[in-house]
C-alpha positions in Angstrom: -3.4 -12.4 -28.4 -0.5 -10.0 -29.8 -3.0 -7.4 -30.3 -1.7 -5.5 -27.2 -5.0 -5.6 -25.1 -4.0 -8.8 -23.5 -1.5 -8.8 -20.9 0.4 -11.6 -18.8 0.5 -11.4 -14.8 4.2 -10.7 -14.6 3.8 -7.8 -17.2 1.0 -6.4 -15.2 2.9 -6.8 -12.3 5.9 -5.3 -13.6 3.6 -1.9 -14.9 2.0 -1.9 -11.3 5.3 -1.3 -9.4 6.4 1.2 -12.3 3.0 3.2 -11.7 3.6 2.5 -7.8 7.6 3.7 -8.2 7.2 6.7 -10.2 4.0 8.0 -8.3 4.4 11.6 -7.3 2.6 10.4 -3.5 3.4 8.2 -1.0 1.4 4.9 -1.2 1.7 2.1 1.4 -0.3 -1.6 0.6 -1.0 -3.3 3.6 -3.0 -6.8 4.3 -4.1 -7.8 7.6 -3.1 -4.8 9.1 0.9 -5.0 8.1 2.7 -3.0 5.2 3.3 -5.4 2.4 4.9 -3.1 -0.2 5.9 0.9 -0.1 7.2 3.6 -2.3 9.9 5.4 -2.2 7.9 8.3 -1.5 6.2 6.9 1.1 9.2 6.0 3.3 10.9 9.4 2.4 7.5 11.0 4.4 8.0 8.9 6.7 11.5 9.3 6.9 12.5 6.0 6.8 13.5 3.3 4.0 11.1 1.0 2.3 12.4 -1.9 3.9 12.3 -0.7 6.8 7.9 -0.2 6.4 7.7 -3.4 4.7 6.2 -6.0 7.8 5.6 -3.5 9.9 2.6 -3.3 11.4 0.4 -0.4 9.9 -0.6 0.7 13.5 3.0 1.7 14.2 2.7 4.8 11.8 -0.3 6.1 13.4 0.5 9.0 16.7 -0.9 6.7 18.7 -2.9 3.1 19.1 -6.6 4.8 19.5 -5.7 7.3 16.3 -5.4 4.1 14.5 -8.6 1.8 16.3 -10.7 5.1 15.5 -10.0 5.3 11.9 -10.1 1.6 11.5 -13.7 2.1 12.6 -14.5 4.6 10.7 -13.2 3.0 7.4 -14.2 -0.3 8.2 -17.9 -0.4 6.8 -16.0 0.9 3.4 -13.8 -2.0 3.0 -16.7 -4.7 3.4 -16.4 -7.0 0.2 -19.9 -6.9 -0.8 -20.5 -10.0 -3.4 
């Protein structure tokens, strides 16, 4: 379709990590409990780089390990895929 409404992966992709880039907030993805992709924004809060949060495991930015067992607790119910 070249009516504009459809749109390929890697040009959906490509607007993603423009939104994700230019986002005035720090955003971090994570699956399975490690960082898969950051912002700049992100790693300037946490004063690091965006390399540097990428693989790392998400538990490493809470203060401590029971900060981060509590909230995945709370949250948890939330994320349930429900189909």
């Amino acid at each position: 379709m070249s009516n504009g409404v459809s749109v390929g992966v890697s040009e959906r992709t490509a607007e993603l990590n423009f939104l994700l880039e230019m986002a005035p907030v720090g955003i971090l993805l994570t699956r399975e409990r490690h960082v898969v992709q950051a912002n700049a924004m992100a790693a300037e809060i946490l004063r690091t780089t965006v390399a540097e949060l990428v693989g790392k495991s998400a538990g490493t930015l809470w203060p401590s390990e029971q900060a981060y067992l509590d909230l995945g607790r709370a949250v948890a119910p939330a994320l349930v895929v429900r189909t």
